[in-house]
Each structure stands twice: as C-alpha cells, then as structure tokens.
C-alpha positions, -999 to +999 in steps of 0.1 A: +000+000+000+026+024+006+043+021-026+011+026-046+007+057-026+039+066-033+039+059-070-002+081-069+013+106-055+042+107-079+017+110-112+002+141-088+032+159-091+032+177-123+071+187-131+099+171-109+130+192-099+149+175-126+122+179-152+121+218-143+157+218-146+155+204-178+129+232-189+152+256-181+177+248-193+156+244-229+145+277-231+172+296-208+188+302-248+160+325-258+162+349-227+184+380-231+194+407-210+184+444-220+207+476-217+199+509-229+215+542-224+200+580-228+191+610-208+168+621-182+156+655-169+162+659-132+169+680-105+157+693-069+161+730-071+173+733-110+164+709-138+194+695-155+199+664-181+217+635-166+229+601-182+207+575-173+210+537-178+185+506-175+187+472-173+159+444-182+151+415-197+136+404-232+126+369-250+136+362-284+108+355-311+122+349-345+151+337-358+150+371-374+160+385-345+126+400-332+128+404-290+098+412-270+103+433-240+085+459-218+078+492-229+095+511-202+128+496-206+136+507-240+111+536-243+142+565-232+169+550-245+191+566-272+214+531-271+205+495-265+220+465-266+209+432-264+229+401-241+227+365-251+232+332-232+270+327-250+279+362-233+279+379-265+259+413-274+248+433-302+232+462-309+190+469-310+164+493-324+123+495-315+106+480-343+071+488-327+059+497-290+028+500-273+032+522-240-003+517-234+004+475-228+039+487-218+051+460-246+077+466-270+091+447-304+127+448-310+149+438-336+187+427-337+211+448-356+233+417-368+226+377-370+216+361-337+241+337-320+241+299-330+236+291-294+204+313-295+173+296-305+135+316-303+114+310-276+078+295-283+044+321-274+020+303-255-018+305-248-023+327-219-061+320-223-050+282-212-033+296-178-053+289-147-050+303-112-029+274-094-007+267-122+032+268-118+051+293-135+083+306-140+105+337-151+137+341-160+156+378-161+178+399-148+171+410-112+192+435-098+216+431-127+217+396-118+219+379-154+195+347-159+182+343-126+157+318-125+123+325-098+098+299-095+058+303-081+023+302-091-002+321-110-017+341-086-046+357-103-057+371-135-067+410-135-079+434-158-094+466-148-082+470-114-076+505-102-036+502-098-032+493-131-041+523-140-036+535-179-033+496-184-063+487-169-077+477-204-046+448-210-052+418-189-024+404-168-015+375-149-003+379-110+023+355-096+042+352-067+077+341-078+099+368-073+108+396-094+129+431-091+142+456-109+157+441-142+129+420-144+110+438-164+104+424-200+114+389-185+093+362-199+073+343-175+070+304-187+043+277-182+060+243-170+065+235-209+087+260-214+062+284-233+057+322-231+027+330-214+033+362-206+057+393-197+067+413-167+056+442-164+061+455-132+055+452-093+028+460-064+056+469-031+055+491-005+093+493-005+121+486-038+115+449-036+097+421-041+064+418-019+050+385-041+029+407-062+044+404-095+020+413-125+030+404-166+006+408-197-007+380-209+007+367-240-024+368-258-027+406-251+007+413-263+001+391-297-036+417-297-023+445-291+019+444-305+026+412-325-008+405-346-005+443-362+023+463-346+014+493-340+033+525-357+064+538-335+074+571-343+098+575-317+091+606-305+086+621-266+069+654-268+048+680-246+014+688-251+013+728-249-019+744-238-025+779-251-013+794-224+024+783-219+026+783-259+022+822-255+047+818-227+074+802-250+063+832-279+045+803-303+030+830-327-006+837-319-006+816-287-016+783-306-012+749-292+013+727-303+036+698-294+070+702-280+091+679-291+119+674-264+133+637-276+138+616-313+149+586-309+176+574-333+166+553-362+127+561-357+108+574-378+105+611-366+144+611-371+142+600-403+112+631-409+139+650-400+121+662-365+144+679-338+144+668-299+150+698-267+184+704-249+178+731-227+160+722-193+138+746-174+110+753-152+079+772-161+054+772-131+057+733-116+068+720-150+103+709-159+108+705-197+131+704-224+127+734-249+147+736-276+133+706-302+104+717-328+072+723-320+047+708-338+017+727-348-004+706-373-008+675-390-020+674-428-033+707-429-049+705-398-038+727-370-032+712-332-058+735-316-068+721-283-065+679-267-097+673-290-073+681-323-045+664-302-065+634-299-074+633-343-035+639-348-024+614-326-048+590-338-037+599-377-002+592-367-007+560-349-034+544-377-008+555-410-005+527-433+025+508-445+042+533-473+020+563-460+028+598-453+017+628-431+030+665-434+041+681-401+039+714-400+066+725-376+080+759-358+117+756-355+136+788-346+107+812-350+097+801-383+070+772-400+082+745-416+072+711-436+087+682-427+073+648-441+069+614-418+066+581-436+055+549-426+076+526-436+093+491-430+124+490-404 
C-alpha cells in the first residue's frame, strides 16, 4: 500500500525538480538581457539632463532577431543592446511599441548567436490560477536568474493598473525586481505565457505581487499588427504656456523634447530639446520643434491632439503625413513616412 501511494502521488506531481531543470535549461537560450542608455531631466532645485542607464530582460521571437520586452525599458533609450546566453551582445532598435500595454518589439542589428534559439508564445487563455510558473531575467543586474511560483490571479481593470487597466495580466508570486522587467514568464512547458511588467511593493523589492501581460494581449495589441512607432517624446502645450514660449498667436502645439535614433521622426527630420527649465511646476526640455499641425490641420486644443495622434498611430504601411513644424521662430514642412524597419 505504501508504494502505490507513493507511485499516486508521484503521477500528482506535475514537473519534478529534474524535469524543471530540464525546462530551463531548454529555453534559458532564448532569454536575453536588456541595456539601454540616454538621458533624463532631473533635479531638486534646477532641472538638469543627466545620463541615465536601465537594465531588463527580453525573449527572443524569431530567428530574425525580433525580441519582445516591456515598454518602459527601452522607451528613453538613445542606445540598446541586447545580451545573449554565450555572453555575446549586439546592438537593437524599436521596431514597434505599445506604451499603453507597456510592450515593446525589438529587432537585432546583426545575426543572432548559433547558441540562440526563439522562444515558443504560449496561450495565456489556457493559464489557470494554481498553475506553476516561472520567469527568468535579470534582477538586480543579476543575469538569468531563475524565480519559480504560481499564478496568482488574473486581472484586468483594477484600479492600480491604471492607464493599463484595459490589458489583462496575470499575477504571480515568484519573485521579481528591478531588471525583471520584459522577463518572460513560462508555463511548465517551457512556453511564453506572458511578460513582466512591473510590481505592487511598498518598498524597492519584491512583496509576491508580481503582475505580466498575458501573451495573448501582447500578440492583440503588438505582435498580430504592430502598431506604428514614431519614436518621438513630446509636450502637449496648452494655449497658455505656448504664448509663454512666444509660439505666434498663442496656438497649441507639441513640443518635441526627444527623437529617438533610427525612428521614424528622425528619419522626418524632427528635432528633440536640450535646454531644461521650469515654467510654473513643469520641468521640460525646450529647444526641439514644435509641432503645430498634421495634414493641414492645425493642433488646436487635446480634442485636435487626440485626431493627430490617432492619424499618426493608424498611418498605413508606405503612407505619409506632413508636419507642419516651428523651428527657430519660423513654419516648416517636414514629411513622416511609414515605412518598413
């Protein structure tokens, strides 16, 4: 009786140490380590630009070179480079990004290493709460660390998600920090069913409240039809601080204060800030263009922001938009194409 217990109990347990070992050890290839360099505005008393770097972690799609990450890593850099398993590295640039899934596509300047091989996208829609999961990242700078717990729960429109609350995400408990972010949580088969995102703590660490978007949201809302990435940061200037900065006749606009290189706004020729200041409680970077309409149409309010925005971010493959732009007192054209990186 005791040996069939044993052996009933045995066909209980799904994965064995040694068969999670071997999973890793499968997949631990596809998992890379993100680094980006850039600049951020800061300062207590007097705003200044600083170098700042980040580290996180990404899963490789294609043998193409495609790496999904989060959003947040990559979104600031000028610079990033991507870390494989043989300890080699090679340069990156955004392909497409969705801040509002905090997902991001990237793509390998270069052939991927031999020892690399693309991880496989699961079916988050198959993930219950219970299951066994695992992620594996870079914590703390800590290159291909391996955490191990359980799905937690599954939310989507909770309150501290906030501009996310539309993307559904899965909780877990295993443990992640800073330099997790973009790792790729696994199911016990070794497939991608979903990436971090970021943490619930009332400190810097890990409380067990780790959250990642589901892999199906990030095929939905990144991989299925990637969205257009113009690789721009800019200010949305209200009437009364365009007077403020002498935009002629007071008119709203967009302040451009960073292009990203190899975007498309770089290529359009569009000009990021230098120069930090404060105006009232704001800290910004003047000095890039201003952007004042889109196709004719002139940025007169958030309701014309809104249209512009959404012309830029539906543009089809080959399309083009005029921007009409005021750099150095005086209106120019400046032309943005969609177009394949």
């Amino acid at each position: 009786m005791p040996t069939r217990l044993a052996v009933f109990v045995a066909l209980l347990t799904p994965v064995s140490a040694q068969d999670l070992s071997d999973v890793v050890a499968r997949v631990s290839p596809c998992v890379v380590t993100i680094r980006t360099s850039g600049t951020r505005l800061s300062g207590v008393a007097i705003p200044r630009l600083e170098p700042a770097t980040r580290v996180g972690s990404g899963i490789v799609l294609t043998a193409s070179g495609e790496v999904l990450t989060a959003a947040h890593v990559v979104a600031a850099a000028d610079a990033i480079r991507v870390e494989f398993v043989d300890g080699s590295s090679r340069g990156a640039v955004i392909r497409a990004m969705e801040p509002r899934a905090d997902l991001a596509l990237l793509r390998v300047q270069g052939d991927l290493p031999r020892s690399v091989t693309p991880g496989e996208l699961g079916d988050s829609d198959e993930v219950r709460v219970g299951n066994r999961v695992f992620v594996i990242g870079a914590p703390m700078d800590l290159e291909r660390t391996l955490t191990v717990g359980y799905v937690s729960a599954r939310r989507q429109d909770e309150r501290f998600l906030g501009s996310m609350r539309f993307v559904e995400h899965l909780q877990t408990d295993a443990a992640i920090n800073s330099g997790n972010s973009g790792s790729p949580v696994f199911d016990l088969r070794g497939r991608v069913v979903g990436i971090v995102c970021h943490i619930v703590t009332n400190g810097a660490g890990n409380e067990g409240l780790g959250f990642a978007v589901t892999s199906n949201a990030a095929r939905r809302y990144l991989l299925d039809k990637p969205p257009v990435w113009l690789g721009v940061d800019a200010e949305f200037l209200p009437a009364e601080l365009a007077a403020a900065l002498n935009v002629p006749g007071g008119r709203c606009g967009l302040l451009v204060t960073r292009v990203s290189p190899d975007s498309m706004a770089s290529r359009a020729g569009l000009r990021g800030g230098a120069l930090p200041v404060r105006i009232g409680s704001r800290d910004l970077l003047l000095g890039g263009d201003i952007v004042m309409g889109v196709d004719g149409r002139r940025i007169g309010g958030t309701r014309e922001l809104e249209v512009a925005v959404a012309e830029l971010r539906g543009m089809k493959p080959e399309a083009e938009l005029r921007l009409s732009v005021l750099r150095g007192g005086e209106t120019i054209e400046l032309l943005i194409r969609q177009c394949d990186r």
